[in-house]
C-alpha positions as CSV (number, residue, x, y, z in Angstrom):
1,X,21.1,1.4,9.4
2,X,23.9,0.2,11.9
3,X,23.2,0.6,15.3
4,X,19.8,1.6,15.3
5,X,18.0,-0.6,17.5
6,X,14.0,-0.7,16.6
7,X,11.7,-2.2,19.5
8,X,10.2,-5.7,17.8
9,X,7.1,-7.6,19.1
10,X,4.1,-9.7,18.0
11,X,0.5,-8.0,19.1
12,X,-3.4,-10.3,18.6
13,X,-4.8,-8.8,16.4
14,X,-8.6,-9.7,14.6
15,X,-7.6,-13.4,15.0
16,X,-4.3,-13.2,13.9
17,X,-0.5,-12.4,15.1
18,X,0.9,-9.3,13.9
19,X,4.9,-8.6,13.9
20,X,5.2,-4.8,14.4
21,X,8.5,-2.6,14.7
22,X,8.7,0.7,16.7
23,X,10.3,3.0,18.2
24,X,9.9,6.5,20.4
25,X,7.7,8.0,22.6
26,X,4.3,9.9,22.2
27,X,1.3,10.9,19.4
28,X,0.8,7.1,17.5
29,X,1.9,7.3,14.2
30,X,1.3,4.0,12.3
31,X,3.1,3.6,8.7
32,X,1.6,1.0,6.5
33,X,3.9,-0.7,3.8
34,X,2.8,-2.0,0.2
35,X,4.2,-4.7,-1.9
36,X,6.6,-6.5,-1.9
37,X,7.6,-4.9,1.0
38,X,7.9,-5.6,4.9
39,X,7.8,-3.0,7.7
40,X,11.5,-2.4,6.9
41,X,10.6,0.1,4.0
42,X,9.6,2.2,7.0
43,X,12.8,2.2,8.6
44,X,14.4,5.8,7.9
45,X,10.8,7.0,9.5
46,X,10.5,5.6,11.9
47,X,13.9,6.4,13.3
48,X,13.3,10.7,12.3
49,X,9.5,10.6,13.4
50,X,11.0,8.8,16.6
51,X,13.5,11.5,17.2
52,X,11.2,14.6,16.6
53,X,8.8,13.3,19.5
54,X,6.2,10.9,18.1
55,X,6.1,7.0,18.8
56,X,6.1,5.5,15.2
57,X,5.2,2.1,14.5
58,X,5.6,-0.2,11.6
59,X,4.1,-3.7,10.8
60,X,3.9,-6.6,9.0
61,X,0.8,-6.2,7.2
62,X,-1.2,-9.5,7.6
63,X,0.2,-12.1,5.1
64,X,3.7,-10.4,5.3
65,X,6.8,-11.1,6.7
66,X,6.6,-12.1,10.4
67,X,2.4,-11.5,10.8
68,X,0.2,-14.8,10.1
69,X,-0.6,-15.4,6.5
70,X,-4.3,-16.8,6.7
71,X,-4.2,-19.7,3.7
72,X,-7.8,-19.0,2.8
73,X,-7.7,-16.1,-0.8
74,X,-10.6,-15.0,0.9
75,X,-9.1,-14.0,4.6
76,X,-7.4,-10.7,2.8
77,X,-10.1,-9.0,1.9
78,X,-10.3,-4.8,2.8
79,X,-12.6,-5.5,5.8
80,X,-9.8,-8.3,7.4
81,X,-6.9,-5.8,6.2
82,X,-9.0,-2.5,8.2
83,X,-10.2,-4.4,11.4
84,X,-6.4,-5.3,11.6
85,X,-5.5,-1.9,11.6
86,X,-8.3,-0.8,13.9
87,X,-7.8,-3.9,16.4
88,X,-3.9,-2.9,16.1
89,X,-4.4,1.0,17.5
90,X,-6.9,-0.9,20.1
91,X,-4.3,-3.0,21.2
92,X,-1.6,0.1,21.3
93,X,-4.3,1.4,23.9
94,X,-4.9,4.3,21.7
95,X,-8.6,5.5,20.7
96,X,-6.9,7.0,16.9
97,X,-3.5,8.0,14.9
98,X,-1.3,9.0,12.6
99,X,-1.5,7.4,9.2
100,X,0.7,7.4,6.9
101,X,0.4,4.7,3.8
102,X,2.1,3.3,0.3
103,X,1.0,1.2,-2.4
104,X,-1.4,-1.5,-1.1
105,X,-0.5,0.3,2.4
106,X,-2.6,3.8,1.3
107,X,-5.3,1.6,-0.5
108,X,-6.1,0.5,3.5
109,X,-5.6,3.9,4.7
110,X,-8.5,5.2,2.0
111,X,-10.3,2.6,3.5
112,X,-9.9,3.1,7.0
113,X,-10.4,6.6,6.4
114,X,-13.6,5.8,5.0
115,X,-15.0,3.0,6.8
116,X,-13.7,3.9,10.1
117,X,-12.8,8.2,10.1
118,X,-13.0,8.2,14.1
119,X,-9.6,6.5,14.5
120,X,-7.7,9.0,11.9
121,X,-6.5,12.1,13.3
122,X,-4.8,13.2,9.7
123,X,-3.7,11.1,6.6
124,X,-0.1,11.4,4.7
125,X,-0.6,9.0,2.0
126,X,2.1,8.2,-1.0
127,X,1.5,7.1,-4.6
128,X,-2.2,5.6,-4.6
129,X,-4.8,8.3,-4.9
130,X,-8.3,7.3,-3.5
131,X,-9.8,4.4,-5.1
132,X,-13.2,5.7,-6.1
133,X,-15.8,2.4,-6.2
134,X,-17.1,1.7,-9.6
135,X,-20.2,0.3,-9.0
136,X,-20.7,-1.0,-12.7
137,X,-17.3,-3.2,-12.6
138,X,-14.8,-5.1,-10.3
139,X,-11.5,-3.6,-10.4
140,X,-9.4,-7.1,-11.5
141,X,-12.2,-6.2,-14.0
142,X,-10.8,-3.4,-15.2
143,X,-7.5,-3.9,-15.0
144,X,-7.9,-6.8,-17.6
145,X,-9.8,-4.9,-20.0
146,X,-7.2,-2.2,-19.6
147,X,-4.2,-4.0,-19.4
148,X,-5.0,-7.9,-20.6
149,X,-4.3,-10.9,-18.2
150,X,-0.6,-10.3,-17.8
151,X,-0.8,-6.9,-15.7
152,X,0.9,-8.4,-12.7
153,X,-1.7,-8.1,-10.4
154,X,-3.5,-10.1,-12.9
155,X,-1.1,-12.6,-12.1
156,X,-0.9,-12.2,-8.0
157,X,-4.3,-12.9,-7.6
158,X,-3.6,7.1,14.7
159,X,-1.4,8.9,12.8
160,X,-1.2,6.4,9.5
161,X,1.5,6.2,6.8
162,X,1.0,4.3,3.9
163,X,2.7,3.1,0.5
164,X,1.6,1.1,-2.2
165,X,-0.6,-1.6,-0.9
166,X,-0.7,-0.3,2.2
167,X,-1.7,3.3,1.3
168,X,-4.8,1.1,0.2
169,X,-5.6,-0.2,3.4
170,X,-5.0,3.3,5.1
171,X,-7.4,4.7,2.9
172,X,-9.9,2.3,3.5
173,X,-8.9,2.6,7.5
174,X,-9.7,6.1,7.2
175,X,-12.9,5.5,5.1
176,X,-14.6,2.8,7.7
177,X,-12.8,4.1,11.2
178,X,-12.2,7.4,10.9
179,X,-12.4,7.7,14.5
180,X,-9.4,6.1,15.2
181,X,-7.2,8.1,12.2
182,X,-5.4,11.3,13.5
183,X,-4.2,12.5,10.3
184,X,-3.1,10.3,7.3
185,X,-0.2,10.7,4.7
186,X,-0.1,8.2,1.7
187,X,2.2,7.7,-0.3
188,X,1.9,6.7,-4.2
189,X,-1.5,5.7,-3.9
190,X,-5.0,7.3,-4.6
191,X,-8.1,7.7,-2.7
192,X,-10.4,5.6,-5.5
193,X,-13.5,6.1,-5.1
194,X,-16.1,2.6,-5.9
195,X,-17.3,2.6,-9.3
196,X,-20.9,1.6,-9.2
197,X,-20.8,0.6,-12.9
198,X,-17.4,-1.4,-13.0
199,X,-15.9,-3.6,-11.7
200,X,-12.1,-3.2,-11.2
201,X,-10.3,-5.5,-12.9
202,X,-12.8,-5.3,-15.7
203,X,-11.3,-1.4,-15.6
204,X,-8.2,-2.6,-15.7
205,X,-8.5,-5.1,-18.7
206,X,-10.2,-2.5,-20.9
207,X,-7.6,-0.2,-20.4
208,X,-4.3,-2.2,-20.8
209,X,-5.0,-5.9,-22.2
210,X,-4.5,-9.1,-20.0
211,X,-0.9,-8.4,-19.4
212,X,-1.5,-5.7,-16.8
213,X,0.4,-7.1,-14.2
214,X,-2.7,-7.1,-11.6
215,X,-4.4,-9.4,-13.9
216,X,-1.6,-12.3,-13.9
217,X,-1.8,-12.1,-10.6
218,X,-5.2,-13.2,-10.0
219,X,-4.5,-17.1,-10.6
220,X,-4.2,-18.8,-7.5
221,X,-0.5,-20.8,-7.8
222,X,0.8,-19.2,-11.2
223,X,2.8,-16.1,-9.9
224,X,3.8,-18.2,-7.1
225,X,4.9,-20.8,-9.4
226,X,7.0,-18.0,-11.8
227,X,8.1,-16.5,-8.5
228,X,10.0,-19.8,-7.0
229,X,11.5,-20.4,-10.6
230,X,13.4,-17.1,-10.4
231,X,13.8,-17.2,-6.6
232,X,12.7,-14.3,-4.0
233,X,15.8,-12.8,-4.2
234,X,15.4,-11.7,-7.9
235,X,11.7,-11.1,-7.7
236,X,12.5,-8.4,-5.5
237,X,15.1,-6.6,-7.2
238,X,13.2,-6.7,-9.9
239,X,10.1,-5.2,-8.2
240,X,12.2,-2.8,-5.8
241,X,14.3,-1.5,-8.6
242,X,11.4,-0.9,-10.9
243,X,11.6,3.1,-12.5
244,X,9.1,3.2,-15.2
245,X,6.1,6.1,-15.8
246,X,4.4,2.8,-17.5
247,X,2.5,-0.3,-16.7
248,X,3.9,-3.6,-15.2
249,X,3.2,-5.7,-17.7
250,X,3.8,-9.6,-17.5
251,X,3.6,-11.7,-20.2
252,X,2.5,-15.3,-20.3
253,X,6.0,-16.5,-21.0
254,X,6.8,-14.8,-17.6
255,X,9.3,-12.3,-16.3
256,X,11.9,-12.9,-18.3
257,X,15.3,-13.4,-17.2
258,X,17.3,-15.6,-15.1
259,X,18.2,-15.8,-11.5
260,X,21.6,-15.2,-12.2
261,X,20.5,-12.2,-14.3
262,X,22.5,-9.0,-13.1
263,X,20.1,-6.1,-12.0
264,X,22.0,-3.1,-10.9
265,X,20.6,-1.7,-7.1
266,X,20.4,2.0,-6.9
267,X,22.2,4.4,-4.3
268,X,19.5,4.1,-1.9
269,X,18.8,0.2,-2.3
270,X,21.6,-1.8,-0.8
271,X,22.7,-6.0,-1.1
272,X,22.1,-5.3,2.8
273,X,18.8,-4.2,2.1
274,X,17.6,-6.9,-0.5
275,X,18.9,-9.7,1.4
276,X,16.5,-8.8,4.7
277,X,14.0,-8.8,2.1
278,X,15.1,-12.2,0.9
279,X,15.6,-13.5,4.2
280,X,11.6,-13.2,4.8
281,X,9.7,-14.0,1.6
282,X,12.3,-17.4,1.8
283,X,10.2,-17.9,5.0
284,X,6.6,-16.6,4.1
285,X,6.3,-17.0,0.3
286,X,4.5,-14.2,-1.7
287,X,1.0,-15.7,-1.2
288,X,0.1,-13.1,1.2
289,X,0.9,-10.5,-0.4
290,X,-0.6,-11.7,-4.0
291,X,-3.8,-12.2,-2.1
292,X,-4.3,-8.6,-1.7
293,X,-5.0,-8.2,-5.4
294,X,-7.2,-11.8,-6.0
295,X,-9.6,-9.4,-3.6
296,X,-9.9,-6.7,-5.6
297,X,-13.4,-7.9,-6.6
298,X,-14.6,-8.9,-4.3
299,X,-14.0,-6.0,-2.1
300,X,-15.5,-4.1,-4.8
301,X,-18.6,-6.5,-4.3
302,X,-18.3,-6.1,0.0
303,X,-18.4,-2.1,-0.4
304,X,-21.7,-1.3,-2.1
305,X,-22.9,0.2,0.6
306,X,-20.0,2.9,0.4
307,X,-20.5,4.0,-3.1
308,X,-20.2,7.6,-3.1
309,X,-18.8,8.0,0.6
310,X,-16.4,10.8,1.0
311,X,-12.7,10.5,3.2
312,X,-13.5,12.7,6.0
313,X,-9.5,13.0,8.1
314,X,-7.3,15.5,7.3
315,X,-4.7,14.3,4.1
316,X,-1.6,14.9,2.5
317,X,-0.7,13.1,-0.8
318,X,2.6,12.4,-2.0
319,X,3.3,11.1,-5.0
320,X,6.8,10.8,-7.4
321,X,6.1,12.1,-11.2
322,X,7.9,8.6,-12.3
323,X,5.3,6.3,-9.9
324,X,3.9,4.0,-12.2
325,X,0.5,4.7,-10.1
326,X,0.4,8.1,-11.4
327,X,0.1,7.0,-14.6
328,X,-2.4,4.8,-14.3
329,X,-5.2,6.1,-16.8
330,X,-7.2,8.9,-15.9
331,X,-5.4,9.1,-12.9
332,X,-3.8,12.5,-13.3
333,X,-7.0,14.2,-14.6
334,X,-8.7,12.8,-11.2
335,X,-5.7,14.7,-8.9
336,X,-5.4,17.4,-10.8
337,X,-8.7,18.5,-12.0
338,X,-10.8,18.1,-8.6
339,X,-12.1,14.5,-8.7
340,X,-9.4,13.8,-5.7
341,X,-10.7,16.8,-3.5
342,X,-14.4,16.3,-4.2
343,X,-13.8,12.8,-3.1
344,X,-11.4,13.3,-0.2
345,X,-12.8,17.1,0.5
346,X,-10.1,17.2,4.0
347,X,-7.3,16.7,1.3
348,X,-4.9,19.7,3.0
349,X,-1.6,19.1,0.9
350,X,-0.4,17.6,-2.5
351,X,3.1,17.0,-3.4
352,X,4.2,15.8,-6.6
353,X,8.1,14.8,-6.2
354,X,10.2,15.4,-9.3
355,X,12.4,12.2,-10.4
356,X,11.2,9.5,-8.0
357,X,9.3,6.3,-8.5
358,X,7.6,4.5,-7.1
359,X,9.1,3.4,-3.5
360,X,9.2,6.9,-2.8
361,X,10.2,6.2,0.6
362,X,13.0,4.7,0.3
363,X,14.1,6.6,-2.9
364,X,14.1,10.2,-0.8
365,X,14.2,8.8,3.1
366,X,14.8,12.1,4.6
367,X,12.3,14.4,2.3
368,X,9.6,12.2,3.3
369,X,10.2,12.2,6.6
370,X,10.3,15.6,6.8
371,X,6.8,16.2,4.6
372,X,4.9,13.6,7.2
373,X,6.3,15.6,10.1
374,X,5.7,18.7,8.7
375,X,1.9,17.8,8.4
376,X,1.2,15.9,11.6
377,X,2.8,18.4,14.0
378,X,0.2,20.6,12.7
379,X,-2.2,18.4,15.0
């Protein structure tokens, strides 16, 4: 994006530094990345959201890019990743948002929405639908007796907008502070609620073996290890590039492939692009980042007491019919045949996108934009 200028700076936040980006002026509209991403999958929102009035703003979720990346496994879990969010709007002197989450980014959303409603004025969340706590079994759980110990995350171990791994955390913004939450849009990723029976992963195992991706990741040092021997610059073409209605399965004998290994970038990906990327896992690693899954458990374990809790801020869900998130099992069933609004009853709009994986962002910059301000200027 030549010659757009974006407003960096580091904010304290719950004990830690957090790099944010932002730009414009007025209603706080926070956008909340997933993995492996940086605030930079944000950039062609922030800039229209900017322009149409609101002041949009983009970090480094903790562990990521320019934000401290606690060493401890056990510094990442979904209370750290909500009181960041919360302690971030604080520190924005605002009393609630705009969310808007993807991936691991509308996973916190869920939460926030759920543990903390009064700081989400509405929800836009992409890809991840709510993650529904299985009280029975953890979710790394699940994912191995789904999957099998390869499923990559097997291996890892306001206004609010949220993808992938941040769609988590805006859910689970949304589900502890919903007093700071304007309105939320996620991105890829479900509201799911706890499970009282299962754990996760155990879910996850059952369902797709011990190759599910989630379940490599959960070893402390072995993704890290296959990471370094392909180099950060592959890893995330890999990752970014990745277009399959199917699980990410990993196998023991790794990845597969070679640094040197062509992988062909798509229109909306550019050299440009992956080297920024490059440029900060070099610096950071992908520790931070893997962490978020080696807490799937446990957070399952910390969030007992919200079994059964409802997401209570208004919501769109967007989601592209080739996300690998919407076909994790049971997952359509649950959006389509009511389990989503039972669970997330404020849920106001869904959008399935034809064509489009799973960095739905990036993949259709300007009809995204467009769909989060089409719902929060309703506010």
């Amino acid at each position: 994006m030549d010659g757009v200028v974006f407003e960096h700076r580091t904010v304290q936040v719950n004990g830690i530094s957090m790099h944010l980006a932002e730009k414009g002026q007025g209603p706080l509209v926070l956008f909340l990345h997933g993995f492996p991403e940086l605030w930079y999958s944000w950039r062609h929102q922030i800039l229209s959201l900017a322009t149409r009035g609101y002041r949009a703003v983009a970090p480094d979720l903790r562990g990521y890019g320019d934000t401290d990346a606690p060493p401890d496994v056990s510094a990442y879990t979904i209370f750290h990743l909500v009181g960041d969010i919360v302690a971030l709007i604080d520190s924005l002197g605002q009393e609630n948002a705009f969310v808007v989450g993807h991936g691991w980014g509308a996973v916190l959303a869920w939460n926030l929405c759920l543990l903390r409603p009064d700081r989400v004025r509405a929800l836009v969340n992409l890809s991840v639908p709510f993650p529904r706590r299985n009280p029975l079994r953890r979710p790394v759980d699940s994912l191995r007796a789904h999957y099998g110990a390869e499923h990559y995350i097997c291996r890892f171990q306001v206004f609010v907008v949220g993808h992938d791994w941040g769609a988590i955390v805006a859910w689970n913004l949304c589900l502890f502070r919903p007093d700071i939450v304007r309105a939320l849009v996620n991105l890829s990723v479900a509201f799911t609620p706890r499970n009282p029976l299962r754990r996760p992963l155990d879910s996850l195992r059952a369902f797709y073996g011990a190759d599910h991706y989630i379940c490599r990741f959960q070893e402390l040092g072995e993704a890290e290890a296959e990471f370094a021997r392909l180099g950060a610059n592959f890893i995330l073409r890999k990752f970014l590039t990745y277009h399959e209605p199917a699980p990410l399965l990993i196998t023991k004998k790794g990845f597969g492939g070679t640094p040197d290994e062509e992988i062909i970038l798509p229109s909306w990906l550019s050299n440009d692009d992956i080297n920024y990327y490059t440029s900060k896992f070099e610096r950071s690693g992908f520790t931070g980042g893997l962490n978020y899954y080696r807490n799937l458990n446990r957070n399952w374990e910390l969030t007992a007491s919200w079994t059964g809790v409802q997401i209570k801020v208004p919501v769109k869900f967007i989601v592209g019919d080739l996300d690998l998130s919407y076909h994790v099992k049971n997952v359509k069933d649950y959006i389509h045949k009511g389990g989503f609004k039972r669970d997330v009853p404020f849920l106001q709009e869904l959008v399935i996108m034809e064509g489009v994986g799973h960095y739905i962002n990036q993949e259709r910059p300007d009809e995204i934009s467009n769909h989060i301000y089409e719902f929060i200027c309703k506010f």
